[in-house]
N, CA, C and O of each residue as an XYZ file, in Angstrom:
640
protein
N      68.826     96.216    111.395
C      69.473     96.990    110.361
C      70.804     96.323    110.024
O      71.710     96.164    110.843
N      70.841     95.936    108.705
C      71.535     95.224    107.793
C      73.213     96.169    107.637
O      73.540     96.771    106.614
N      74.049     96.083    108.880
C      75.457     97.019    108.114
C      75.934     96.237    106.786
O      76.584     95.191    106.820
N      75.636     96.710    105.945
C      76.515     96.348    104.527
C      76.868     97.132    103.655
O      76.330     98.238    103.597
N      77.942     96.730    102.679
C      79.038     97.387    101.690
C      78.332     97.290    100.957
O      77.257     96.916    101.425
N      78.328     97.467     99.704
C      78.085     97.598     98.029
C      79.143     96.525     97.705
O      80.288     96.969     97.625
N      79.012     95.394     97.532
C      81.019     95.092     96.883
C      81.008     95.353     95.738
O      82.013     95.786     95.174
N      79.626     95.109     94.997
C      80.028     95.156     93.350
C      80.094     96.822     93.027
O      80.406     97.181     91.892
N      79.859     97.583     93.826
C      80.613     98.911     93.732
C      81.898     99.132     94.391
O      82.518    100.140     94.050
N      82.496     98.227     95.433
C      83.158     98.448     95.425
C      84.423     97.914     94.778
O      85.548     98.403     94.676
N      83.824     96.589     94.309
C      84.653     96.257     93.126
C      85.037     97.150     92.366
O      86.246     97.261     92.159
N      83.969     98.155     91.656
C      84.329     98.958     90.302
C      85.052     99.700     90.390
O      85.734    100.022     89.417
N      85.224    100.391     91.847
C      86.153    101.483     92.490
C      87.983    100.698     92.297
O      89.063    101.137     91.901
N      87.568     99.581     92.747
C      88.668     98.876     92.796
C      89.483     98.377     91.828
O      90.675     98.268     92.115
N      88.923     97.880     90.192
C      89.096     98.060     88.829
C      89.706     99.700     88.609
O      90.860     99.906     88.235
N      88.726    100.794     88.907
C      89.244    102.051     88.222
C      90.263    102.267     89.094
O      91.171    102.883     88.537
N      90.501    102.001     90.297
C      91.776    102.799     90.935
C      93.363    101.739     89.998
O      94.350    102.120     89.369
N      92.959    100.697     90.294
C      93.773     99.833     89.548
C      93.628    100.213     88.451
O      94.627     99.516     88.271
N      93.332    100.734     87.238
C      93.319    101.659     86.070
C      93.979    102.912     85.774
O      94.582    103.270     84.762
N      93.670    103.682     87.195
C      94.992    104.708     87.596
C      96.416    104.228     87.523
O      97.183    104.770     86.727
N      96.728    103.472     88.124
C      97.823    102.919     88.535
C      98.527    102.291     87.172
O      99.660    102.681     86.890
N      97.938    101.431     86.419
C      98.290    100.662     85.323
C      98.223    102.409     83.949
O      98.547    102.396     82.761
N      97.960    103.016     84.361
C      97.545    104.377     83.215
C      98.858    105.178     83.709
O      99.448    105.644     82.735
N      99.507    105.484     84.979
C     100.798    105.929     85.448
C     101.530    104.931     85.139
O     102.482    105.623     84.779
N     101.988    103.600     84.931
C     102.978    102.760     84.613
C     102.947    103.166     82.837
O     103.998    103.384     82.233
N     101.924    103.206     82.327
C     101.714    102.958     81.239
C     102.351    104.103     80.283
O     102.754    103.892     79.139
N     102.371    105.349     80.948
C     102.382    106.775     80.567
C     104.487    106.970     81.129
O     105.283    107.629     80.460
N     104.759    106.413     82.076
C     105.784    106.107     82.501
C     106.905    105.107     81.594
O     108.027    105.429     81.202
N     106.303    104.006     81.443
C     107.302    102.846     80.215
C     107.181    103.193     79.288
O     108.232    103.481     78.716
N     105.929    103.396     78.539
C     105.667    102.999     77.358
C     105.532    104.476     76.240
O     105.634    104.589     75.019
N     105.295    105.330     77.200
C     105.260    106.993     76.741
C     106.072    107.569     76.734
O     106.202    108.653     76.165
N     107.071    106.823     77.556
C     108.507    107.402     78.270
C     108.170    108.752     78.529
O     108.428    109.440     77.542
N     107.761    109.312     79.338
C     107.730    110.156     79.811
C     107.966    110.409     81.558
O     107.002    110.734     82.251
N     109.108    110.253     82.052
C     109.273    110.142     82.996
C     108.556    110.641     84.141
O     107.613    111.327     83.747
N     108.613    110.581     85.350
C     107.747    111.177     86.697
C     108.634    112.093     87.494
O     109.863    112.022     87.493
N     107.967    112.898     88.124
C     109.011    113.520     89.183
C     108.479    112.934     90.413
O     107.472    112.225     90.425
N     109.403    113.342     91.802
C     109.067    112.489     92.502
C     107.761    112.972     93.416
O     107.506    112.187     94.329
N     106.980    114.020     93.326
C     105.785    114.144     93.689
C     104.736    113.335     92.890
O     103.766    112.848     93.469
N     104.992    113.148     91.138
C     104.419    111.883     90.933
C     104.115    110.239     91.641
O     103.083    109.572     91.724
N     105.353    110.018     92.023
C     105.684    109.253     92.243
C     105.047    108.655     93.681
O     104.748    107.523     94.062
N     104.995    109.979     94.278
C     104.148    110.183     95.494
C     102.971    109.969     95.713
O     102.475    109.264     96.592
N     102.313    110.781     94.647
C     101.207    110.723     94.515
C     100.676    109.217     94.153
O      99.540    109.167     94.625
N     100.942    108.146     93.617
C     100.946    106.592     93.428
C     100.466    105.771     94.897
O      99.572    104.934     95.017
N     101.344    106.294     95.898
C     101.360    105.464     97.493
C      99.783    105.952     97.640
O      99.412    105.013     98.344
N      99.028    106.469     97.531
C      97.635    106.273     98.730
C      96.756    105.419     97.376
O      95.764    104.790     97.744
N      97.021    105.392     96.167
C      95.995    104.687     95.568
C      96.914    103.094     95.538
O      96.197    102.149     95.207
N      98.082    102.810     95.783
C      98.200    101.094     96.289
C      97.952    100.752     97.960
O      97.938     99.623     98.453
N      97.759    102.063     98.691
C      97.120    101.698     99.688
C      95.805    101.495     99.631
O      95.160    100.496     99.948
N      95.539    102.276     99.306
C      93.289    102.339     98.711
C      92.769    100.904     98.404
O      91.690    100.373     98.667
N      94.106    100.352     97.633
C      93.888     98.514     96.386
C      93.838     97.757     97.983
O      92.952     96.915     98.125
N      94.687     98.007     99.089
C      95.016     97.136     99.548
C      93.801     96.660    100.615
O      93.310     95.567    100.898
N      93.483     98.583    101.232
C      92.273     98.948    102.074
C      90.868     98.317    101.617
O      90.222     97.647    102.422
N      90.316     98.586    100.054
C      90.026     97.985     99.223
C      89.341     96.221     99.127
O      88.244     95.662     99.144
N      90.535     95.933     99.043
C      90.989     94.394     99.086
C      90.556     93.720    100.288
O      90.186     92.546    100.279
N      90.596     94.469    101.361
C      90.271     94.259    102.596
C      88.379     93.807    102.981
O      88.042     93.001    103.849
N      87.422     94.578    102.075
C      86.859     94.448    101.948
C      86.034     93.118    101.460
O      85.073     92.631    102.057
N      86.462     92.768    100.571
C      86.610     91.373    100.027
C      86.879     90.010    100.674
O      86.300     88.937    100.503
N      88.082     90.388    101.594
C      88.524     88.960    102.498
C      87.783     88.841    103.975
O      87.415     87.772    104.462
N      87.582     90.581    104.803
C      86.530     89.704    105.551
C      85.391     91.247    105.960
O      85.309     92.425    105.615
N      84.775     90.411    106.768
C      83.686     91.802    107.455
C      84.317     92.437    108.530
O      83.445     93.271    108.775
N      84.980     92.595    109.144
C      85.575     93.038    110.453
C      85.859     94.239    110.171
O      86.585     94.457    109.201
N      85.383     95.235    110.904
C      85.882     96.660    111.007
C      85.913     97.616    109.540
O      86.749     98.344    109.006
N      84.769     97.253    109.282
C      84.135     98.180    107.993
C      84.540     99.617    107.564
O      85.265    100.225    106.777
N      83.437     99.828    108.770
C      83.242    101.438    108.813
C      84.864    102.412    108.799
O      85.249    103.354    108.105
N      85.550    101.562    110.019
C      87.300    102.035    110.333
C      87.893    101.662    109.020
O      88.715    102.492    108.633
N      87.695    100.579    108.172
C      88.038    100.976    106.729
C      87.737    101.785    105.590
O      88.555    102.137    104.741
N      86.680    102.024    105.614
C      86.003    103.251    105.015
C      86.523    104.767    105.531
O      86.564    105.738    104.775
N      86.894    104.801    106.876
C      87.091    105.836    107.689
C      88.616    106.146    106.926
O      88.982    107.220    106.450
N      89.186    105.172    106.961
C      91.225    104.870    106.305
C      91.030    105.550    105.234
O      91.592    106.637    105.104
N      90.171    105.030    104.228
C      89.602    105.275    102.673
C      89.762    106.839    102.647
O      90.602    107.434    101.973
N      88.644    107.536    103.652
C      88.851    109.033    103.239
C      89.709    109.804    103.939
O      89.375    110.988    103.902
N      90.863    109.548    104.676
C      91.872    109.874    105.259
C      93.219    109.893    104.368
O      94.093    110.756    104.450
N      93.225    108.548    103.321
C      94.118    108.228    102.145
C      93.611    109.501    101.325
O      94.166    110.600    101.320
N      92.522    109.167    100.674
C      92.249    110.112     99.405
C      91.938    111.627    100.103
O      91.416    112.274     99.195
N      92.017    112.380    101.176
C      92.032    113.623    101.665
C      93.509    114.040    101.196
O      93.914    115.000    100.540
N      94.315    112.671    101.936
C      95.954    113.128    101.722
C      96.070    113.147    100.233
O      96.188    114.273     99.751
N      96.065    112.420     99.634
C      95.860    111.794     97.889
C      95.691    113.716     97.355
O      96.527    114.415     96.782
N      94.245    114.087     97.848
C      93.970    115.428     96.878
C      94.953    116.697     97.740
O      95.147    117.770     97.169
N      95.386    116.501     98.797
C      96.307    117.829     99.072
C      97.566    117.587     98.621
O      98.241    118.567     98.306
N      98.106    116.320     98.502
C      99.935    116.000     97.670
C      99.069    116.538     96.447
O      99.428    117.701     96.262
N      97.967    116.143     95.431
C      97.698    116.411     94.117
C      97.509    118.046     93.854
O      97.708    118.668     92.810
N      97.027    118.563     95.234
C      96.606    119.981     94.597
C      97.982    120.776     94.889
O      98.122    121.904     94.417
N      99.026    120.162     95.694
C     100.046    120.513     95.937
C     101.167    120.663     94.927
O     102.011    121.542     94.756
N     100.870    119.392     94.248
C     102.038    119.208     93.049
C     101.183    120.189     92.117
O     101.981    120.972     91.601
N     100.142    120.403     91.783
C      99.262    121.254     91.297
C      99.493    122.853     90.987
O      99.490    123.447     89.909
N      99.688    123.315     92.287
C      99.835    124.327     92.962
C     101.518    124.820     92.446
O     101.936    125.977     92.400
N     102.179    123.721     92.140
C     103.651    124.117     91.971
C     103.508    124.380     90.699
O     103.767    125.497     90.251
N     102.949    123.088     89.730
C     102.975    123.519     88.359
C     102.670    124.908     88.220
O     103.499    125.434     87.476
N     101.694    125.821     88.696
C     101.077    126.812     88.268
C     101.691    128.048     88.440
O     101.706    129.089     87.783
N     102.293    127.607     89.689
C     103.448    129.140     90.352
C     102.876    129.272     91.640
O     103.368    130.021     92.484
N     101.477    128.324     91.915
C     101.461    128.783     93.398
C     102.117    128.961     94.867
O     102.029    129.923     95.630
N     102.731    127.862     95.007
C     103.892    127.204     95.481
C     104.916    127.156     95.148
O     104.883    127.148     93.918
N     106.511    127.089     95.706
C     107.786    126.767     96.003
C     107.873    126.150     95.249
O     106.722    126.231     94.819
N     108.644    125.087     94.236
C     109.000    123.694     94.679
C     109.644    123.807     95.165
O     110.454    124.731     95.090
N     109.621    122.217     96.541
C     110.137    122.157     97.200
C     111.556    121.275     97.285
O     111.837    120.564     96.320
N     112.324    121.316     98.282
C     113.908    120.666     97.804
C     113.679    119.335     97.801
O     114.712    118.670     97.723
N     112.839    118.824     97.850
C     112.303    117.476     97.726
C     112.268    117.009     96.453
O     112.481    115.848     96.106
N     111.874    118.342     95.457
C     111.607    117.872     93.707
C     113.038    118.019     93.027
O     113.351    117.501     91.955
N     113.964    118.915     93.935
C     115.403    119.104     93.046
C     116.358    118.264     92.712
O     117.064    117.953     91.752
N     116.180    118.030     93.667
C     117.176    116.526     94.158
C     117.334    115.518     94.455
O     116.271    114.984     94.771
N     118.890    114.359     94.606
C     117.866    113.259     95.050
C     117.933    113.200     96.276
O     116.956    113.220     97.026
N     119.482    113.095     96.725
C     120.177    113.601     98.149
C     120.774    114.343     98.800
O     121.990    114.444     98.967
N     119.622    115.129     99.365
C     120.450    116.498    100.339
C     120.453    116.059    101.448
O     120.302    116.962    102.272
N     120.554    115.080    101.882
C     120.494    114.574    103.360
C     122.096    114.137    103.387
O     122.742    114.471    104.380
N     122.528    113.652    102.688
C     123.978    112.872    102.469
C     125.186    114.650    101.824
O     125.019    115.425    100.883
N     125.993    114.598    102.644
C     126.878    115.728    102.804
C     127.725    115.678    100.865
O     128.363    114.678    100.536
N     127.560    116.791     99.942
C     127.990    115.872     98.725
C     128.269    117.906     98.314
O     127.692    118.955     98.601
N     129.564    117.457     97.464
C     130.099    118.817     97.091
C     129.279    119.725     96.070
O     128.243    119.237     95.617
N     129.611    120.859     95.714
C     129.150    121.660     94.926
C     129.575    121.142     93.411
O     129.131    121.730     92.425
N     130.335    120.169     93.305
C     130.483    119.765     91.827
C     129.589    118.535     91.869
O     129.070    118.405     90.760
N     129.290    117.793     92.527
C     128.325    117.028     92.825
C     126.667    117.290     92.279
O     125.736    116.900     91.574
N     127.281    118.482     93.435
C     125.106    118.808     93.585
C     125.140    119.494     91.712
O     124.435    119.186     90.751
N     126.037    120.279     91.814
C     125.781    120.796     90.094
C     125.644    119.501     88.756
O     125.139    119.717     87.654
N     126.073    118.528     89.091
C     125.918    117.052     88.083
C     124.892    116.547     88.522
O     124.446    115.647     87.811
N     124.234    116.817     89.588
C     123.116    116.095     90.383
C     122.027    116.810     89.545
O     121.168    116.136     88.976
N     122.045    118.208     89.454
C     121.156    119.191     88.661
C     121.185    119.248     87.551
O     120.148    119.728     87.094
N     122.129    118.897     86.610
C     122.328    118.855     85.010
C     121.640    117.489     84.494
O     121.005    117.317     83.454
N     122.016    116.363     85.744
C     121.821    115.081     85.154
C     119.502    114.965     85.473
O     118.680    114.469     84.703
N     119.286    115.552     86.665
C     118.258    115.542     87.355
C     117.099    116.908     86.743
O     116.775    117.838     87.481
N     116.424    116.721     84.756
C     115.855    118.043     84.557
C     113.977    117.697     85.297
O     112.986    118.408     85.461
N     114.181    116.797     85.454
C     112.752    117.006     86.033
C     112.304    117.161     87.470
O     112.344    116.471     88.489
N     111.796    118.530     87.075
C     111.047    119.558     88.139
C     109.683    119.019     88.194
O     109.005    118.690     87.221
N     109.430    118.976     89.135
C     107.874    119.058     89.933
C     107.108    120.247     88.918
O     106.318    119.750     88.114
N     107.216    121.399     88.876
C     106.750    122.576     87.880
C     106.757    122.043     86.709
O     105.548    121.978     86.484
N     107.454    121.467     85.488
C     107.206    121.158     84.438
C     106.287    119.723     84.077
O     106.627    118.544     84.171
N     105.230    120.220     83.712
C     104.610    119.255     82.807
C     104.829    118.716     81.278
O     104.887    119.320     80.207
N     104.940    117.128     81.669
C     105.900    116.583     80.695
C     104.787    115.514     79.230
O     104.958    114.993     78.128
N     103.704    115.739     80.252
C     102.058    115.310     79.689
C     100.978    115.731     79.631
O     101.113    116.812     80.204
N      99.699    115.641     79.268
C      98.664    116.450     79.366
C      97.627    115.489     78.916
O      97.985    114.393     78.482
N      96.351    115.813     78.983
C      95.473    115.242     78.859
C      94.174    115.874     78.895
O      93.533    115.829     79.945
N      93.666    116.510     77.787
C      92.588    117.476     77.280
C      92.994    118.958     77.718
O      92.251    119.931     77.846
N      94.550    118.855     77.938
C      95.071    120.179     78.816
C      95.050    120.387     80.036
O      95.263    121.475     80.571
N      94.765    119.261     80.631
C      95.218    119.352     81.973
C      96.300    118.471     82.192
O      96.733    117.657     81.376
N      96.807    118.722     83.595
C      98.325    118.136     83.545
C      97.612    116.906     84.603
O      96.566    117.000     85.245
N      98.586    115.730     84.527
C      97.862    114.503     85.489
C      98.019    115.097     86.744
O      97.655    114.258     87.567
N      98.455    116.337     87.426
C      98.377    116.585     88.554
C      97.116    117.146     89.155
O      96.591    117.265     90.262
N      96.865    117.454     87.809
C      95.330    118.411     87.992
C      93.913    117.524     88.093
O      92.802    117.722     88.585
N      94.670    116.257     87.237
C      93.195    115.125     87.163
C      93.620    114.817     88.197
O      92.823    114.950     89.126
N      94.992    114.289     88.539
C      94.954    113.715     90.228
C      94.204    114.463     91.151
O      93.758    113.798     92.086
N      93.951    115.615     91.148
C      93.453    116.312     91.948
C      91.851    116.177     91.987
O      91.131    115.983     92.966
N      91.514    116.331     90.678
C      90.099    116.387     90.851
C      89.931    114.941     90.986
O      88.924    115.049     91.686
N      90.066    113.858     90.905
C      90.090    112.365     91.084
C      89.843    112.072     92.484
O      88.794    111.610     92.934
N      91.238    112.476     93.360
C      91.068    112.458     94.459
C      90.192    112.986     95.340
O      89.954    112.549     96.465
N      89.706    113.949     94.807
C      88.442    114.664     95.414
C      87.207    113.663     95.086
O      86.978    112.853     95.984
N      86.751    113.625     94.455
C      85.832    112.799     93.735
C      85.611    111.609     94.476
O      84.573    111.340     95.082
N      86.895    110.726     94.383
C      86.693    109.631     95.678
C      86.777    109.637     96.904
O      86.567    108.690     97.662
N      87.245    111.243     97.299
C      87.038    111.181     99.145
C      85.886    111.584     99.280
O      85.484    111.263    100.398
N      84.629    112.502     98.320
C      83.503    112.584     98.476
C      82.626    110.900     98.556
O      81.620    110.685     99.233
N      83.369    109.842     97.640
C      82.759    108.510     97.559
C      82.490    108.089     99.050
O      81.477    108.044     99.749
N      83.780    107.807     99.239
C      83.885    107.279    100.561
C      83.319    107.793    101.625
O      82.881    106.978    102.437
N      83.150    109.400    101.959
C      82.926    109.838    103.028
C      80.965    109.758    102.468
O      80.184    110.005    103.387
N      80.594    109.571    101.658
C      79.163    108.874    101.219
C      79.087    107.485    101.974
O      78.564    107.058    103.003
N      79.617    107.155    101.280
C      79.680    105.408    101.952
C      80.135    105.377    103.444
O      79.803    104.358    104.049
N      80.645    106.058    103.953
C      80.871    106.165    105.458
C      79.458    106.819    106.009
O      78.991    106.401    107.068
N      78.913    107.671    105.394
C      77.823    108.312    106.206
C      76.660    107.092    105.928
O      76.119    106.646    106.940
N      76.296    106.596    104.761
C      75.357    105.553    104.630
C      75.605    104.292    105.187
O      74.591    103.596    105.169
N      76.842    103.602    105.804
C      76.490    102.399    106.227
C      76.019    102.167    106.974
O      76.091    102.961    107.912
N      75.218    100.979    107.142
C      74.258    100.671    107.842
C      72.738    101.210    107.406
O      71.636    100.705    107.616
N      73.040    102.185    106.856
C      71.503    102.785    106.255
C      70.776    101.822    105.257
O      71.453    101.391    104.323
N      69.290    101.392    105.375
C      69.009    100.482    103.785
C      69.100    101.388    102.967
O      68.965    101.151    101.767
């Protein structure tokens, strides 16, 4: 029994995630529409995915434990997405993570108030859309979508 990948599927995975990524730069420069930083967040598991990905390509060693990475990334990927999700809607807080930039660094009340006048983007406001959903919401269903991929491709390898 033959353990093997798909590459030319996993190529395609590897094109569309890189499509994500170039579609957030794109929506970011060129739309000007700025990110908040749960956006921004949300970015790190799909240039890890390119890299995990990529891995595939250069050698055979430790497959399956990459595939295994794969749906561990995109699990995290859809709970930051349903999270930032969850805020847009009212489910959730936002958290002091989206207010600001530095509450870790000791900084006055005339400070933090210029920090807040200069700083309007909230995690809660959607600043884009896309058939009416907000990209937090496609992030979400996206990310789902490919941790079902992977955890496919984890249960089939090795299978003909």
């Amino acid at each position: 029994m033959a353990k093997t990948i798909n590459k030319k599927f996993l190529f395609y995975l590897l094109v569309l995630i890189s499509l994500v990524i170039v579609f957030a730069f794109f929506i970011e420069y060129k739309l000007d529409h700025k990110p908040c930083k749960l956006c921004i967040y949300e970015r790190i598991p799909y240039f890890i995915s390119l890299l995990l990905i990529g891995k595939f390509f250069l050698t055979k060693n430790y497959e399956r434990i990459t595939l295994f990475l794969l749906i561990l990334v995109f699990c995290a990927s859809s709970i930051l997405a349903f999270y930032h999700f969850g805020i847009e809607q009212g489910f959730f807080n936002e958290s002091l993570a989206c207010a600001t930039e530095n509450l870790s660094e000791g900084i006055s009340k005339e400070q933090l108030l210029e920090e807040l006048k200069n700083n309007n983007l909230s995690c809660k406001n959607v600043s884009f859309r896309i058939f009416g959903l907000s990209l937090a919401a496609i992030n979400t269903i996206f990310s789902i979508c490919l941790s079902v991929i992977f955890i496919k491709l984890f249960i089939n390898y090795g299978k003909n």
